[in-house]
C-alpha positions as CSV (number, residue, x, y, z in Angstrom):
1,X,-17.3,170.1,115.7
2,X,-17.2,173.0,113.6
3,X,-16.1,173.3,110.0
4,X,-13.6,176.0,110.3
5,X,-10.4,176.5,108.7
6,X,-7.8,176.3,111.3
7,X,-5.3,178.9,110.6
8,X,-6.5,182.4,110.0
9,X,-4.1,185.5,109.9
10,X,-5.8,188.3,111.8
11,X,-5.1,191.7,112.3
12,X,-6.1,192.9,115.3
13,X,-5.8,196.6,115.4
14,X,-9.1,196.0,112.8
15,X,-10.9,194.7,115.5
16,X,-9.8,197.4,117.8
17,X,-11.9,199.8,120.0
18,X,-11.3,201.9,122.8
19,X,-14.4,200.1,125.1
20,X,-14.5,197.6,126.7
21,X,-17.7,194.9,126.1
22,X,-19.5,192.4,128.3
23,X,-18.2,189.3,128.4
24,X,-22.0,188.1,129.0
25,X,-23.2,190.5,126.1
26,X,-24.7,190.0,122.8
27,X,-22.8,188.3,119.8
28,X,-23.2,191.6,117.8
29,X,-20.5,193.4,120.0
30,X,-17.8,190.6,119.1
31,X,-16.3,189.9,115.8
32,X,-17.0,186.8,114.6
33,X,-13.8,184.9,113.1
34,X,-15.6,184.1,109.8
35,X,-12.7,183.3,107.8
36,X,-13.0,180.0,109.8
37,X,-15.6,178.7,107.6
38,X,-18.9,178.0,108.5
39,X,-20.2,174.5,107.6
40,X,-21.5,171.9,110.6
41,X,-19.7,168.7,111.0
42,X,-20.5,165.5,113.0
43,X,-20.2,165.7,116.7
44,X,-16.1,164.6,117.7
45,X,-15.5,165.4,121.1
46,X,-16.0,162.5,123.4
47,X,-17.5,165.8,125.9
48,X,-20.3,167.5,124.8
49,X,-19.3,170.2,127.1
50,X,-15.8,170.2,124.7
51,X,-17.7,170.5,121.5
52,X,-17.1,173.5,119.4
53,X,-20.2,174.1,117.3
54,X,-21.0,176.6,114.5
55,X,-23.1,176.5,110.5
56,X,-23.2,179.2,108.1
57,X,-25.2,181.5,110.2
58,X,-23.7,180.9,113.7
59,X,-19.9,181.7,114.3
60,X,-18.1,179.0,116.4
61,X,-15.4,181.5,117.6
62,X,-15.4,185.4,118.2
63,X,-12.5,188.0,119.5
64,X,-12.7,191.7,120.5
65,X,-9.9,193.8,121.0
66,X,-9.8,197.0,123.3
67,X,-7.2,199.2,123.4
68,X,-7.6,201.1,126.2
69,X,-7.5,204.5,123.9
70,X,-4.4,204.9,125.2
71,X,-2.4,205.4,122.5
72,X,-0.1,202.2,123.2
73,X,-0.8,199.4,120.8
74,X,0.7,197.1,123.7
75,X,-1.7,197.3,126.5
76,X,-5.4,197.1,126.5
77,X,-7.5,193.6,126.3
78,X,-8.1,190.9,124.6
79,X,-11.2,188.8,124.2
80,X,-12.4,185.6,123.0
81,X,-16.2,183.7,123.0
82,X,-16.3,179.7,121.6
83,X,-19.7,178.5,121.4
84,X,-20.1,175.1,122.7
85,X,-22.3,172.3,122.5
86,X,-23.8,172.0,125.9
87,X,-23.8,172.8,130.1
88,X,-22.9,168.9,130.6
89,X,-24.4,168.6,134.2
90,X,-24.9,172.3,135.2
91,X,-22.2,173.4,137.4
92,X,-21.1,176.1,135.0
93,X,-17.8,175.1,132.8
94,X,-16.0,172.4,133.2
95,X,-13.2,171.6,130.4
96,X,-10.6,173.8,129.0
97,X,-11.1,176.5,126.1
98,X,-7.7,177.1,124.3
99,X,-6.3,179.6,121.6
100,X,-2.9,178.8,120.5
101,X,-1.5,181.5,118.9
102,X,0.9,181.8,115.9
103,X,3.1,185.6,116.4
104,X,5.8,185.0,113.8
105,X,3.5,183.8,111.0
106,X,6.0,180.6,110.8
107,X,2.6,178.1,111.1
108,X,3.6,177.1,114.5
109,X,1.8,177.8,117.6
110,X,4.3,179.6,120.1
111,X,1.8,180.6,122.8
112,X,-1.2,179.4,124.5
113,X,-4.8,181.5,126.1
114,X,-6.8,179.2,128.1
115,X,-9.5,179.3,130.3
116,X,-9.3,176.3,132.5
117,X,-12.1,175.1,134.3
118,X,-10.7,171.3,134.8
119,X,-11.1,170.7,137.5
120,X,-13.8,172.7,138.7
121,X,-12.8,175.2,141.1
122,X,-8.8,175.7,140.2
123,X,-10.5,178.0,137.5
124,X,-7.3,180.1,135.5
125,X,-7.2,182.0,132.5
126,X,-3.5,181.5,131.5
127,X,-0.9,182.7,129.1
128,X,1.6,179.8,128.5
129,X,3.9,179.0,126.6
130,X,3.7,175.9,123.8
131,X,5.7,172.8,125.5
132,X,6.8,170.6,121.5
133,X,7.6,172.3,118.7
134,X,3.7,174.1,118.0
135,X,3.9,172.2,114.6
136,X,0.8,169.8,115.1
137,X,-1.8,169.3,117.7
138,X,0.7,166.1,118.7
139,X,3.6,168.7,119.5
140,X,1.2,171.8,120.9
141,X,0.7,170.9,124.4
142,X,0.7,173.0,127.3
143,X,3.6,174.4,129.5
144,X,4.0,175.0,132.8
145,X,5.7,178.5,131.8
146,X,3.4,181.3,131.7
147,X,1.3,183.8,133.3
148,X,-1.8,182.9,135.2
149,X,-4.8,184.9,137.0
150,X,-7.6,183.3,138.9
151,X,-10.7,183.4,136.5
152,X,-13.3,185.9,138.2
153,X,-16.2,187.0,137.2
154,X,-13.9,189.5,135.3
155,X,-12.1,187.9,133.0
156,X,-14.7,185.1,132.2
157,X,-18.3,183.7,131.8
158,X,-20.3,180.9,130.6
159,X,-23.7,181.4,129.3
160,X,-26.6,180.1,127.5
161,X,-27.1,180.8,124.1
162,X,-30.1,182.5,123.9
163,X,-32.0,186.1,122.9
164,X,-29.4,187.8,125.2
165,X,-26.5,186.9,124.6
166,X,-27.2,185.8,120.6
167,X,-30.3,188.4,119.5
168,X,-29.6,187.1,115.9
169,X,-29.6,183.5,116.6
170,X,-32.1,181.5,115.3
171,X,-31.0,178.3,116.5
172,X,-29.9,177.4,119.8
173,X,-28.8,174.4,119.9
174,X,-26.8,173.8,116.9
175,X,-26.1,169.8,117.4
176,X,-29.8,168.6,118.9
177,X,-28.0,168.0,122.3
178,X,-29.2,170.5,124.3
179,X,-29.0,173.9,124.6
180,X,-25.6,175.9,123.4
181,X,-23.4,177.7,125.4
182,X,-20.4,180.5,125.1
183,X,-17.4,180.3,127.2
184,X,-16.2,184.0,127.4
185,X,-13.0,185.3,128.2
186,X,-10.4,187.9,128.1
187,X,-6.3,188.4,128.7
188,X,-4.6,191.5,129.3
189,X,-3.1,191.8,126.1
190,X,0.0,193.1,127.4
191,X,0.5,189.4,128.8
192,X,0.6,188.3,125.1
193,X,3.1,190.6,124.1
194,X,5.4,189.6,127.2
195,X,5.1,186.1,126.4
196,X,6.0,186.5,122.9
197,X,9.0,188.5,124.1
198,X,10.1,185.8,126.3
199,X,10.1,183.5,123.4
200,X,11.8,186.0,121.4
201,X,9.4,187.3,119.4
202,X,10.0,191.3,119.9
203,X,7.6,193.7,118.2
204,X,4.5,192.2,118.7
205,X,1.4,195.0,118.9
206,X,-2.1,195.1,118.0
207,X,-0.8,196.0,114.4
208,X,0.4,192.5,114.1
209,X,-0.9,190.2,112.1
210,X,-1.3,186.7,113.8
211,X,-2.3,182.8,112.9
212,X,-4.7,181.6,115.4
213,X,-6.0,178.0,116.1
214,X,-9.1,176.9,118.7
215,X,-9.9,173.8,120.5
216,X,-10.5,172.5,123.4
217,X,-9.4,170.1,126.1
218,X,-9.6,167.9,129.4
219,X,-6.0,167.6,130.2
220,X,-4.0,170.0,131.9
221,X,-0.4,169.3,129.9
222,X,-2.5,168.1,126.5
223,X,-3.7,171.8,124.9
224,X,-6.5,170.2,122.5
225,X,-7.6,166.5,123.5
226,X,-11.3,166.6,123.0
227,X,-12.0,169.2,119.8
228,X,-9.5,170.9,117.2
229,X,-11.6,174.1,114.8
230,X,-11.1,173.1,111.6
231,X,-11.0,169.2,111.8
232,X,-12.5,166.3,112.2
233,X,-10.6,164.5,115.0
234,X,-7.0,164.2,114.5
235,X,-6.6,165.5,118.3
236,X,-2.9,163.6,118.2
237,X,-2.4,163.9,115.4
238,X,1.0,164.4,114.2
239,X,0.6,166.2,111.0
240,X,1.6,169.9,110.5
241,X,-1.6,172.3,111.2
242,X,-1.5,173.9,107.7
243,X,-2.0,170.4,106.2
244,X,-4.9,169.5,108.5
245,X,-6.8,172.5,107.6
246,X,-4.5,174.6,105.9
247,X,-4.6,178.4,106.6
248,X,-7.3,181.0,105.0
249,X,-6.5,184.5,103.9
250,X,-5.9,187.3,105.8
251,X,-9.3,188.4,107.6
252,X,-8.7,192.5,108.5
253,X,-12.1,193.7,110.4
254,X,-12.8,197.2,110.3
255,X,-13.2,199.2,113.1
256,X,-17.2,200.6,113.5
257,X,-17.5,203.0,110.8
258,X,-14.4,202.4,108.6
259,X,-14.8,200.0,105.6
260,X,-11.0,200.6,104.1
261,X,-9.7,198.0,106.1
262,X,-12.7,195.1,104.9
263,X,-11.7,196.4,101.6
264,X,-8.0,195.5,101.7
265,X,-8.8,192.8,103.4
266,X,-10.9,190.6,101.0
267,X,-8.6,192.3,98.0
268,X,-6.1,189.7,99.6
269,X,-7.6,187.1,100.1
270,X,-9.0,187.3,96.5
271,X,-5.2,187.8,95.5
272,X,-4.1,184.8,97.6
273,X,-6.6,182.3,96.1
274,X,-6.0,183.7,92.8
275,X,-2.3,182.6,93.4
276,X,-3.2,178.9,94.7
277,X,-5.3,179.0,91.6
């Protein structure tokens, strides 16, 4: 289990590009979500294919957002890599890797990304809606509303850890288990905004800032059952997500070349701990 803090307000027009990357490429093309904290905790997911892994040098969870250079800030796609603890068995991926997704900044999930791989060979990537009230991991569990796709090798990969895929690694196997390994996968970004829409959450762009949290699970109605970024257990547990790991300050990443938006960024999050202070 990584040590990461489990809400983090992102905004993801910082991370924005107009190319699209590999889903099987290097670490240094994604944006890692460092805001999450970076400290290595005790293995707590009864699979070790489940278990989200990360220290102070190696990023548990990345994004990428491409924008199509469009000019929309509604279209495009979105991108996500967890590294995990293991290939338990070969076979490729076999468990589910979720982002639940906070769009109104109220510290409750509303919506759900997951690439489902349980069982092996009804593999989705899937947009759904939060079935509970999104307020703890007890009451975030998975609805049948939504959007699915069939996962392809298009929208999603699993690969080993290694010079390829993590040049600036130098450890690959985080948790003495076995080697690591990155589930990769990406959503038409559009597909967010419409789900957000149906929930009544209007507005919602690529200029939005947005509370994410990570886990993972083994049970298709149960969104995080095995691992939960940010804490120790506490998979049912019924207390509100800012208290079980409480939420970080804004993390704005600069697009390449363009260091105003870091700048602003870690002036509030100074600002933000100054006021807790």
């Amino acid at each position: 289990m990584v040590g990461v803090g489990l809400l983090t307000s992102l905004l993801l027009a910082g991370a924005a590009t107009a190319a699209p990357i590999a889903l099987n490429g290097p670490t240094t093309d994604w944006i890692a979500m460092n805001s999450f904290g970076t400290s290595l905790e005790p293995d707590d997911a009864a699979n070790p294919e489940a278990e989200l892994i990360g220290d102070a040098t190696h990023s548990a969870i990345y994004y990428y957002m491409d924008d199509n250079g469009s000019g929309s800030n509604t279209d495009g796609t979105l991108y996500f890599r967890m590294r995990i603890g293991k290939d338990n068995g070969g076979a490729g991926f076999k468990t589910m890797a979720v982002i639940g997704l906070d769009g109104d900044l109220n510290d409750t999930v509303d919506a759900l990304i997951i690439a489902d791989f349980n069982p092996p060979g009804a593999d989705a990537i899937q947009v759904r809606r939060v079935l509970g009230s999104g307020v703890s991991p007890a009451t975030t569990n998975i609805s049948p509303i939504g959007y699915d796709v069939a996962a392809t090798t298009s929208n999603s990969n699993w690969s080993p850890v290694d010079a390829t895929t993590d040049p600036t690694a130098t450890n690959t196997d985080l948790n003495g288990d076995g080697q690591d390994y990155f589930i990769s996968f990406s959503v038409d970004f559009a597909t967010v905004v419409q789900i957000l829409a149906d929930l009544g959450i209007g507005g919602f762009t690529d200029d939005s800032l947005v509370h994410f949290v990570a886990g993972t699970s083994t049970n298709a109605s149960s969104s995080m059952n095995q691992d939960i970024a940010g804490v120790n257990g506490q998979v049912g547990s019924t207390s509100s997500w800012a208290a079980l790991g409480g939420s970080t300050g804004p993390l704005i990443v600069p697009e390449p070349g363009t260091g105003a938006l870091l700048g602003l960024g870690l002036l509030m999050l100074a600002c933000r701990r100054r006021a807790r202070a």
